[in-house]
C-alpha positions in Angstrom: -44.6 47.4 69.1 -40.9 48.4 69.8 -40.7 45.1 70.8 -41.4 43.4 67.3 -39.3 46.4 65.7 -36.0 45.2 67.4 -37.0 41.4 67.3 -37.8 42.5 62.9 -34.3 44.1 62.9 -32.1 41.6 64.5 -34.0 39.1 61.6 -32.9 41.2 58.8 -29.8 41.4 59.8 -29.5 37.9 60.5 -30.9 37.1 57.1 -28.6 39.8 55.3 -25.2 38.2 56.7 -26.0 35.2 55.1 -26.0 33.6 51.7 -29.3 33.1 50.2 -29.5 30.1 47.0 -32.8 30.0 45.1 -33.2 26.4 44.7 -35.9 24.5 42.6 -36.6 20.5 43.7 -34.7 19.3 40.9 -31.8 20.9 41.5 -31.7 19.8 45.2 -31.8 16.3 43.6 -29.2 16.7 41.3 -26.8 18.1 43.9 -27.7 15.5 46.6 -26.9 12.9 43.8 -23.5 14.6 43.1 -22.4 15.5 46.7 -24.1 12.9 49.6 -21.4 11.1 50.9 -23.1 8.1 51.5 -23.9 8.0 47.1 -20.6 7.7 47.0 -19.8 5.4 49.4 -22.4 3.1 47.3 -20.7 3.6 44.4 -17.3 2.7 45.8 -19.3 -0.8 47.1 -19.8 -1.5 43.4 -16.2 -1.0 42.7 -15.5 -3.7 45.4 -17.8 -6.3 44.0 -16.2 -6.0 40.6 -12.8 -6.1 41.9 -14.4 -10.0 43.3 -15.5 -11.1 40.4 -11.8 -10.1 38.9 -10.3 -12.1 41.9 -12.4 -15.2 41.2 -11.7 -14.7 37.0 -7.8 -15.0 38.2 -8.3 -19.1 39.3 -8.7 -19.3 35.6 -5.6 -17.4 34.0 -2.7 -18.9 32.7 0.8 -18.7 35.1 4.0 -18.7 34.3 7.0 -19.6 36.4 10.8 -19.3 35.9 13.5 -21.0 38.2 17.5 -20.4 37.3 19.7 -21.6 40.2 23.3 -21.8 40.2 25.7 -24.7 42.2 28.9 -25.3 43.0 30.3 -28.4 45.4 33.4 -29.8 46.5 33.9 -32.8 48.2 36.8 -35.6 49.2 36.5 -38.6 46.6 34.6 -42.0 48.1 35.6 -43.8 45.0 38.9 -44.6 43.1 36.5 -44.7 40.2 36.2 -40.9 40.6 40.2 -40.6 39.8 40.7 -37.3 42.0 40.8 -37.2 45.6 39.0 -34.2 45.4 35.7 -33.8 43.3 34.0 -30.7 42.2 30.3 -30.3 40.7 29.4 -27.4 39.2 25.7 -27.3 37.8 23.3 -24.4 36.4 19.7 -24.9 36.5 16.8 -23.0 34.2 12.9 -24.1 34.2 9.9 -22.4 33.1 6.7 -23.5 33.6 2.9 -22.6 32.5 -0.1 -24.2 33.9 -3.6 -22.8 33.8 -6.7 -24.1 35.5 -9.8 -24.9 33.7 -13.9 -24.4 34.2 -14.0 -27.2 33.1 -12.5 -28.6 36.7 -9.2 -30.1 35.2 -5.7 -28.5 34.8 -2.8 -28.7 32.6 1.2 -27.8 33.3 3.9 -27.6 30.4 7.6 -27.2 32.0 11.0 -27.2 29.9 13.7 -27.4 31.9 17.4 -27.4 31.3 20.7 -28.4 33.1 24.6 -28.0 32.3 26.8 -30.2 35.2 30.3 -30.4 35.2 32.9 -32.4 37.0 36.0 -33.5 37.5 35.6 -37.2 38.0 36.7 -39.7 35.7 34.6 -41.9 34.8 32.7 -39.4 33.3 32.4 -39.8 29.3 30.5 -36.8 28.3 31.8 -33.8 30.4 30.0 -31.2 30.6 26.2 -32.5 30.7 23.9 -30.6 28.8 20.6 -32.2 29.2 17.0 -30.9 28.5 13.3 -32.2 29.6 9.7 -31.0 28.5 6.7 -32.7 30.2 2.8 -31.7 29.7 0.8 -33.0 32.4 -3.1 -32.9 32.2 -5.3 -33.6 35.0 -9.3 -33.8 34.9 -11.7 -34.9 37.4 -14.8 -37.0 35.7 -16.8 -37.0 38.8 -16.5 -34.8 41.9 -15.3 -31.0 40.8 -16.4 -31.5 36.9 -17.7 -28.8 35.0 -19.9 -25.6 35.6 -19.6 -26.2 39.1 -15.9 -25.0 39.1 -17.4 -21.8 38.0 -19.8 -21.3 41.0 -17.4 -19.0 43.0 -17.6 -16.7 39.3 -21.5 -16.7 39.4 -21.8 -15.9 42.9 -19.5 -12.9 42.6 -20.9 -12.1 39.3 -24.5 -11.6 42.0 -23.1 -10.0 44.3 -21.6 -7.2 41.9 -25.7 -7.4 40.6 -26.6 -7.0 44.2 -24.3 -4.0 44.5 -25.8 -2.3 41.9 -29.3 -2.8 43.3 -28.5 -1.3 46.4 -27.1 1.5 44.6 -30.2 1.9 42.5 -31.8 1.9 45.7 -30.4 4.0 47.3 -30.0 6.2 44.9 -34.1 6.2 44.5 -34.2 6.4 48.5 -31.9 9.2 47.9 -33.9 11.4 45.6 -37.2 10.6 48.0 -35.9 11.6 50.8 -34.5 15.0 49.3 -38.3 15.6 47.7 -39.5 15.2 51.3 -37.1 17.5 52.7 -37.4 20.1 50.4 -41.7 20.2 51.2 -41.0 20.7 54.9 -38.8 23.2 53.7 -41.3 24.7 52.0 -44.1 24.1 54.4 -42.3 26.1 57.4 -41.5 28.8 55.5 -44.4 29.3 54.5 -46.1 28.8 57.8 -43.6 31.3 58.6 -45.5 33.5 56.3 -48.6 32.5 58.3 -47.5 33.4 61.4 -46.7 37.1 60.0 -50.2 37.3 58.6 -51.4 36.6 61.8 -49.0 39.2 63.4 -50.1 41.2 61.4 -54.1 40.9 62.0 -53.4 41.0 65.6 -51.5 44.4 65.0 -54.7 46.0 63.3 -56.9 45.0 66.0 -54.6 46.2 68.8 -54.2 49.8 66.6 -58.7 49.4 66.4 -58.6 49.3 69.8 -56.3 51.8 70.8 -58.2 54.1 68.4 -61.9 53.4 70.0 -60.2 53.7 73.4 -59.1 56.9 72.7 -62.4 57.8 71.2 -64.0 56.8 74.4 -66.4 53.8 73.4 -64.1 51.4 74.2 -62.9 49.6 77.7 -59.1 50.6 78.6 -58.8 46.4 79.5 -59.5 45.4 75.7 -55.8 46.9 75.6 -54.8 44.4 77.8 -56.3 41.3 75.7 -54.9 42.9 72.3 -51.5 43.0 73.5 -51.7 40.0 74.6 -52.1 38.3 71.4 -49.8 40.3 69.3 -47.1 39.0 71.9 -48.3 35.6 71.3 -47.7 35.9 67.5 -44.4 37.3 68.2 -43.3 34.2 70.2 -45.4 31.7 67.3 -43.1 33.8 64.7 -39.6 33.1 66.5 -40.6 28.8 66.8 -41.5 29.1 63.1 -38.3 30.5 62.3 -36.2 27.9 64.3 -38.1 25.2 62.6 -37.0 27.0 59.1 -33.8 26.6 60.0 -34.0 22.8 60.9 -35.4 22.4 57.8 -32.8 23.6 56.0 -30.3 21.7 57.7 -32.1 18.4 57.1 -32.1 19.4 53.5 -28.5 20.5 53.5 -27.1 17.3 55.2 -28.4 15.1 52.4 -27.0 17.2 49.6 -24.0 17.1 51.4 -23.6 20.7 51.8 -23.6 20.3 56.4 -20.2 22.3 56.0 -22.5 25.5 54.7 -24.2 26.4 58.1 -24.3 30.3 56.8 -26.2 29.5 53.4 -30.0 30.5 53.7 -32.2 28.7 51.1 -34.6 29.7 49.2 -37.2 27.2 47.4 -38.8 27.9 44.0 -41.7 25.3 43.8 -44.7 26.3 45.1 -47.3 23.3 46.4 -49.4 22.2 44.4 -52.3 19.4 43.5 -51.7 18.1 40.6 -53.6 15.4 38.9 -52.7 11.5 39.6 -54.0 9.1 36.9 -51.6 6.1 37.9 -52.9 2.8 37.6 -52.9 0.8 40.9 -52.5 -2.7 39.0 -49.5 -1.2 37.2 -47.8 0.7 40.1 -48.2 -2.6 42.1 -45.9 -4.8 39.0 -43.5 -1.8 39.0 -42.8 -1.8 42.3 -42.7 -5.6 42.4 -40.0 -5.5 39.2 -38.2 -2.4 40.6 -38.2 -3.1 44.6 -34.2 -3.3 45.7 -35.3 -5.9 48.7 -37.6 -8.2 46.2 -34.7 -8.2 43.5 -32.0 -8.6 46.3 -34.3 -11.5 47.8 -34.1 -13.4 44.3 -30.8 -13.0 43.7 -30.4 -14.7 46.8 -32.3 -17.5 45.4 -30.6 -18.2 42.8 -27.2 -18.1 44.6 -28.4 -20.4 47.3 -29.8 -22.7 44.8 -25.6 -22.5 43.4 -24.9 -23.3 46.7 -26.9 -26.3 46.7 -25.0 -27.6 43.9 -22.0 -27.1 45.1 -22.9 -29.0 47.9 -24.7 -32.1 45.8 -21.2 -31.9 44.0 -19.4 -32.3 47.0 -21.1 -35.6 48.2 -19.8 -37.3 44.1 -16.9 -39.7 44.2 -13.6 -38.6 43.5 -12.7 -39.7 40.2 -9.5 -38.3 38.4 -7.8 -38.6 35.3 -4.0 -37.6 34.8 -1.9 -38.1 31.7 1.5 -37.2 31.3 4.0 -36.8 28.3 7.9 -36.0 28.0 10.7 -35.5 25.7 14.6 -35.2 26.9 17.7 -34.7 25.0 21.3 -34.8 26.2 24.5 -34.0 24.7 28.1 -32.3 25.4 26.7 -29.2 24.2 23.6 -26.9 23.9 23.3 -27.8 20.1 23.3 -31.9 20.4 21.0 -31.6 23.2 18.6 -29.7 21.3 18.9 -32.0 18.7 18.2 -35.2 20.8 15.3 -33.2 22.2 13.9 -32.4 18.7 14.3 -36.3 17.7 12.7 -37.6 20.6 15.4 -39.8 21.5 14.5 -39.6 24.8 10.5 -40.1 25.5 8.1 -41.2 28.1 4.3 -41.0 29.0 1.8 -42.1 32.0 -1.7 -42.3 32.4 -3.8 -43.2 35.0 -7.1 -42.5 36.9 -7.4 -42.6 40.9 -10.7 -42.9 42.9 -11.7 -41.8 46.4 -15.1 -42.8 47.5 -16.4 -41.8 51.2 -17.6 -44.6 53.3 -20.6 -43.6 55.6 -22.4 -40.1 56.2 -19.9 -37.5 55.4 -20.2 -33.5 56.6 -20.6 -32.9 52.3 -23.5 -35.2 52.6 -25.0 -33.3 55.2 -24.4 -29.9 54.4 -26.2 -30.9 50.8 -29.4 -32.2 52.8 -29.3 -28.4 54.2 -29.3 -26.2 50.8 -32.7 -27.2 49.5 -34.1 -25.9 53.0 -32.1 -22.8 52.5 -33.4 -22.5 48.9 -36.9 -22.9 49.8 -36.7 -20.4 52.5 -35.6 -17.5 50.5 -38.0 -18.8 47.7 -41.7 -18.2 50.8 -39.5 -15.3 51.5 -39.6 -13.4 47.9 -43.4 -14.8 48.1 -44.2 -12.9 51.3 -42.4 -9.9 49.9 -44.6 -9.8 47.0 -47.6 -9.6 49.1 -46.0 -7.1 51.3 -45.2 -4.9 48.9 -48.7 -5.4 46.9 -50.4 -3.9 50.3 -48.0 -1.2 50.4 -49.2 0.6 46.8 -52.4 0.1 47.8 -52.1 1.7 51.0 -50.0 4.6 49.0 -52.7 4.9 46.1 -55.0 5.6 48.9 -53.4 8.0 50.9 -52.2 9.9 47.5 -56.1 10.1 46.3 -57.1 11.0 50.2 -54.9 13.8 50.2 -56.5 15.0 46.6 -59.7 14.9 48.3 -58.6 16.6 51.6 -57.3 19.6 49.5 -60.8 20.7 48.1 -62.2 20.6 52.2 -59.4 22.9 53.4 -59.5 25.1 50.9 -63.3 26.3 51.2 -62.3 26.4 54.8 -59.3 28.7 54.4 -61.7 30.7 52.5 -64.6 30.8 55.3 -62.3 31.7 57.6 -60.8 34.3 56.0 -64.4 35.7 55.1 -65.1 35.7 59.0 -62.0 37.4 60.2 -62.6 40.6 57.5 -66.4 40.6 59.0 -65.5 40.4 62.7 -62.8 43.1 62.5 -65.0 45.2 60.7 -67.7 44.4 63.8 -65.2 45.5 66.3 -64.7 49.3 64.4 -68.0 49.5 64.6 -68.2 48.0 68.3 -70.3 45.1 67.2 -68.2 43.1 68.2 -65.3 42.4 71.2 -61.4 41.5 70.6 -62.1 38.4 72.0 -63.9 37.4 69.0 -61.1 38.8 66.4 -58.5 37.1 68.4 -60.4 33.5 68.0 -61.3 34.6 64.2 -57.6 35.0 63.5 -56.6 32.3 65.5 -59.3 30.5 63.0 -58.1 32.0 59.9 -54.3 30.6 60.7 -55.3 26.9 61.6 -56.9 27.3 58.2 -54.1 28.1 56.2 -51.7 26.0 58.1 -53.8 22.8 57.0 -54.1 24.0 53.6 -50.7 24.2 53.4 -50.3 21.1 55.3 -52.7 19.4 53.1 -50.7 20.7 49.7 -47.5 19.3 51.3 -49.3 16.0 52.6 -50.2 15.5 49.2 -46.5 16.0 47.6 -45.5 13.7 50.3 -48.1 11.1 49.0 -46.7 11.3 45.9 -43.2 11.1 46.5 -43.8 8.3 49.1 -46.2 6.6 45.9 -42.9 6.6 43.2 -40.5 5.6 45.6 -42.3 2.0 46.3 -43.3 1.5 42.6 -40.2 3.3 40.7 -42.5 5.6 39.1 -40.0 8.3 37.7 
C-alpha cells in the first residue's frame, strides 16, 4: 500500500509539471496540416514544378539584344591611292536585335544595325560613312520539328506540376489518416490506463476483504500472500500502461509537428464510438479509383509517355526547312541622309530557300520511336492492374469496417458478464464462499473484457479511417 502511495505521488507530480492541451481529433488534423514539416516540404515541390513549366514557357518569349562597340586603328599606308602614309579608322557600331521562337517550330529575327567610319584616306568620297541595315529573317521547318510537337517539353512540365499536386493531395489525405490513427491509440492507452486502475483498484478491495476475515479468524493468513501478490501485479500493468501513453503521445506529436514539446501532456476529447456506416461499396470503390494519388499519377504517366512517343515518331521525319530573308540599307554623310535612303529603300535585298536532310539507313530516332509504344502500353496494363488492385482493397476495407460493427455488440455483453461475475465472486469471498484465487481470475476477466471493448471501439475507428483514406471519402 505505501508502495502504490509513493509510486501515485511521484505520477501527480509528474503529471502537474507538465502542460496538459485538451485536444479534439479535428483539431489534431488541423494543426498537423499547418505544422508537419514534411506538408510543407510538399508544398514547396509544387512550387518547383511551376517554376518548370515557367522555364519551358521562356523558349517561347521574345529576346532582345543590344551591341555598341567602339574602334579606333592606325596603320602605315600600302597604297598611294590612300594619300597619307599613315591611315586612321575610326568606327562606332550599334545593333539591336529581337527574335522569338515559335510553337509552331519556326523562328523569326529582326536586327537594325548602324555604323559611322571615318578615315583619313583619300580616295574616300563620302567621309564620314553613316550607313544603316534592317534584315527580318524567318525560318520554319515543314517537316521534322513542326507544330504541337515543339510544345511537348510545355505539356510534360505542365504534368508534372499535375503530378505535384497529386502527391500533395495525397499526402495531405495520408496526412490527416495517419493523425486519426494516432490520436485512437492515444485514446485507447489511456483509457486502458483507466483499466489498469480499475483493476488496481478491485485487487485493493479484495486484499482489504482479506485482511479483514483474517483478522476475524475465518480466513487463512496465506490468502495474504496471494492478494498482495496481485495488487503488485497491477501496480507493474499500471506503470507499462503509462509508458505506452506516453509513446502515444509522441507519435501524435511528431506528425503535428509539435516533437520540440516533449513536456506537453495531451489530453483527447472524443470518446470511441460505433457509429453507423451506410457507404456504398460500388461507390467507395469509383471514388477511390477517381481519387487514388498512385492510379491518377499512373495515367498521367500515360499520357506523357504517349508525348514521348511523338516526339520520338517526330524525330525519325525528314528535315525540311524553309528560310526567307528581307533587308533595307541606307548610306549617307550623315545620320539624316542615311535615314532617308533607309526609308526609300534605296538599298534592298531578299533570299529564300528551303534545305532538306534525310537519314539514310536505321537511325538511333528510328529506334528509340519503335520503343515508346512499348513504354506506353506498359503504363497503360499498369493503370489496369491498379484498378483491380485497388477494387480488392475497398472491398477488403468494407469488410473489415462492417466486422468491426459486428464485433462491438460481442464484446460488449461480454464486458457486461464479466463485470456481473466479479461483483458476485467478491461478494462470495466476504462471505467465504468463495477463495481469492477466484476474484483474482474474475478481475483478471473483467479487464481483458474491457480492454477488447475498447480495443474493438478503436478497431472500428481505425476501419473507418483506413475505409476513407482508400476511397477519399471526406
Amino acid at each position: 500500500m505505501k508502495r502504490w502511495i509513493i509510486f501515485s505521488i511521484a505520477l501527480f507530480t509528474t503529471t502537474a509539471q507538465a502542460d496538459t492541451l485538451t485536444l479534439s481529433e479535428n483539431d489534431a488534423v488541423k494543426i498537423a496540416l499547418g505544422k508537419n514539416p514534411e506538408m510543407h516540404a510538399y508544398k514547396l515541390g509544387t512550387q518547383a514544378r511551376l517554376a518548370g513549366i515557367t522555364e519551358e514557357e521562356a523558349q517561347f518569349g521574345r529576346q532582345l539584344s543590344m551591341k555598341v562597340s567602339h574602334r579606333d586603328n592606325r596603320e602605315p599606308s600600302v597604297s598611294s591611292l590612300e594619300g597619307v602614309p599613315t591611315t586612321s579608322t575610326n568606327a562606332q557600331t550599334m545593333g539591336l536585335s529581337l527574335t522569338q521562337k515559335l510553337k509552331t517550330g519556326g523562328q523569326y529575327d529582326v536586327t537594325f544595325s548602324q555604323n559611322r567610319t571615318s578615315d583619313n584616306a583619300g580616295f574616300r568620297t563620302i567621309n564620314p560613312v553613316y550607313n544603316s541595315d534592317v534584315q527580318v529573317t524567318f525560318s520554319q521547318p515543314l517537316l521534322r520539328g513542326r507544330g504541337s510537337v515543339n510544345k511537348i517539353g510545355l505539356d510534360i512540365a505542365q504534368n508534372n506540376l499535375t503530378q505535384a499536386n497529386i502527391d500533395l493531395e495525397g499526402y495531405e489525405r495520408d496526412l490527416k489518416a495517419d493523425v486519426r490513427t494516432a490520436y485512437w491509440y492515444l485514446v485507447l492507452a489511456q483509457k486502458n490506463f483507466k483499466v489498469k486502475q480499475q483493476r488496481y483498484n478491485g485487487r485493493q478491495r479484495v486484499l482489504e476483504t482479506v485482511k479483514a476475515r483474517i483478522e476475524m479468524g475465518v480466513e487463512a493468513r496465506n490468502s495474504i500472500l496471494q492478494a498482495e501478490l496481485g495488487v503488485a501485479q497491477s501496480e507493474e500493468d499500471i506503470i507499462a500502461a503509462e509508458d505506452r501513453i506516453y509513446d502515444a503521445e509522441d507519435r501524435l506529436k511528431t506528425l503535428m509537428g509539435w516533437a520540440d514539446q516533449p513536456n506537453t501532456r495531451i489530453t483527447p476529447t472524443n470518446a470511441p464510438t460505433i457509429t453507423d456506416f451506410n457507404d456504398d461499396l460500388n461507390q467507395g470503390i469509383q471514388r477511390a479509383i477517381e481519387s487514388n494519388t498512385t492510379y491518377k499519377n499512373t495515367k498521367i504517366d500515360v499520357n506523357t509517355r504517349e508525348l514521348l512517343a511523338h516526339q520520338a515518331k517526330d524525330q525519325t521525319r525528314p528535315e525540311v526547312n524553309l528560310t526567307f530573308r528581307a533587308g533595307l540599307s541606307g548610306i549617307g554623310s550623315n545620320y539624316s541622309d542615311e535615314l532617308k535612303g533607309l526609308s526609300d529603300a534605296d538599298g534592298r535585298s531578299w533570299l529564300g530557300g528551303f534545305s532538306i536532310d534525310i537519314p539514310l539507313g536505321t537511325s538511333t530516332n528510328q529506334s528509340r520511336y519503335q520503343q515508346r509504344p512499348m513504354a506506353v502500353e506498359q503504363a497503360e496494363l499498369r493503370q489496369d492492374y491498379q484498378r483491380m488492385q485497388l477494387t480488392e482493397i475497398v472491398r477488403e476495407r468494407f469488410r473489415q469496417v462492417r466486422t468491426d460493427q459486428r464485433r462491438s455488440d460481442v464484446v460488449k455483453l461480454a464486458e457486461k458478464l464479466a463485470t456481473q461475475n466479479v461483483k458476485e465472486e467478491e461478494e462470495r469471498l466476504t462471505l467465504g464462499l468463495s477463495t481469492v484465487r477466484n476474484v483474482l481470475d474474475a478481475q483478471d476477466d473483467l479487464a481483458e473484457a474491457r480492454g477488447n471493448l475498447l480495443q474493438t471501439m478503436v478497431d472500428y475507428q481505425h476501419a473507418i479511417i483506413a475505409y476513407d483514406r482508400v476511397t477519399g471519402r471526406d
